[in-house]
C-alpha positions in Angstrom: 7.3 81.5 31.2 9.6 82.7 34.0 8.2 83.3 37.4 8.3 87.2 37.4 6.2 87.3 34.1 3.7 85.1 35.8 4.0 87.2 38.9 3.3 90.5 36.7 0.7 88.3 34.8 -1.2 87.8 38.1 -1.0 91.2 39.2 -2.5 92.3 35.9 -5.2 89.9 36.0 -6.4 90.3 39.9 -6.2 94.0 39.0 -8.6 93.4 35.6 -11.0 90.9 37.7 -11.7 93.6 40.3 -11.7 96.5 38.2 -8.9 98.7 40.0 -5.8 99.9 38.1 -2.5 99.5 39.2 -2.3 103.1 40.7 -5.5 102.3 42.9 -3.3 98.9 44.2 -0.7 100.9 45.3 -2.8 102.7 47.5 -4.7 99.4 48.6 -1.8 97.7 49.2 0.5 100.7 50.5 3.1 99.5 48.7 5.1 102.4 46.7 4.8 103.0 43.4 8.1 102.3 42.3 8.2 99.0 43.7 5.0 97.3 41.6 6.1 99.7 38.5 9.9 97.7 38.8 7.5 94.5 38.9 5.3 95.1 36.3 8.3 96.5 33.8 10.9 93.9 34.4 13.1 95.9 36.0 12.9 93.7 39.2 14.0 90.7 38.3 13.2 88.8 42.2 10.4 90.2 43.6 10.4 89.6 47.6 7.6 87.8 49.0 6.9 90.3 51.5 5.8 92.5 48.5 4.1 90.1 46.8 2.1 89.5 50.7 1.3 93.2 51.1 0.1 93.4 47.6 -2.3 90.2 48.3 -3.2 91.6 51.9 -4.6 94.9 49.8 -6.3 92.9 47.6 -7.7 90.9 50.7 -6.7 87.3 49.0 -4.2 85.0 50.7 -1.0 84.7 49.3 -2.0 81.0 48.4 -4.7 82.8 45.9 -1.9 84.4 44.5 -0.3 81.2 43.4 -2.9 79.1 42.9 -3.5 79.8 38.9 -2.5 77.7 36.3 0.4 79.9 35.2 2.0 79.0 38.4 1.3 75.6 38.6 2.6 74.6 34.7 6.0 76.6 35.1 9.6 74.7 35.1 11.4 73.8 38.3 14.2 75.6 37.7 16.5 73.4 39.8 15.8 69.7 39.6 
């Protein structure tokens, strides 16, 4: 797994575990809509950390509860 599908992974599953959809963290978050949709469909391939931060600070979790999953802790260095 690549970091963007685990970043699009953990957006889905905070979403699912609070029981919002993705239009309702948009607002939570005031992110634009276009931005998560480019997330969640690939079409960004490095999300910025700043939007990955507003998206946490709307879903009032730090950004180290972002990362802390297993997903993020099993992927690949990808520079060693």
């Amino acid at each position: 797994m690549q970091i963007l599908e685990a970043v699009k992974k953990r957006i889905l599953e905070l979403c699912e575990e609070r029981e919002i959809t993705v239009n309702h963290l948009y607002d939570l978050s005031g992110m634009p809509a276009s931005t998560v949709k480019s997330i969640l469909n690939g079409k960004s391939r490095d999300p910025q950390i700043s939007t990955i931060v507003k998206l946490c600070d709307g879903l009032d979790i730090t950004i180290a509860d972002f990362f802390n999953t297993e997903t993020f802790r099993s992927l690949e260095q990808e520079i060693k």
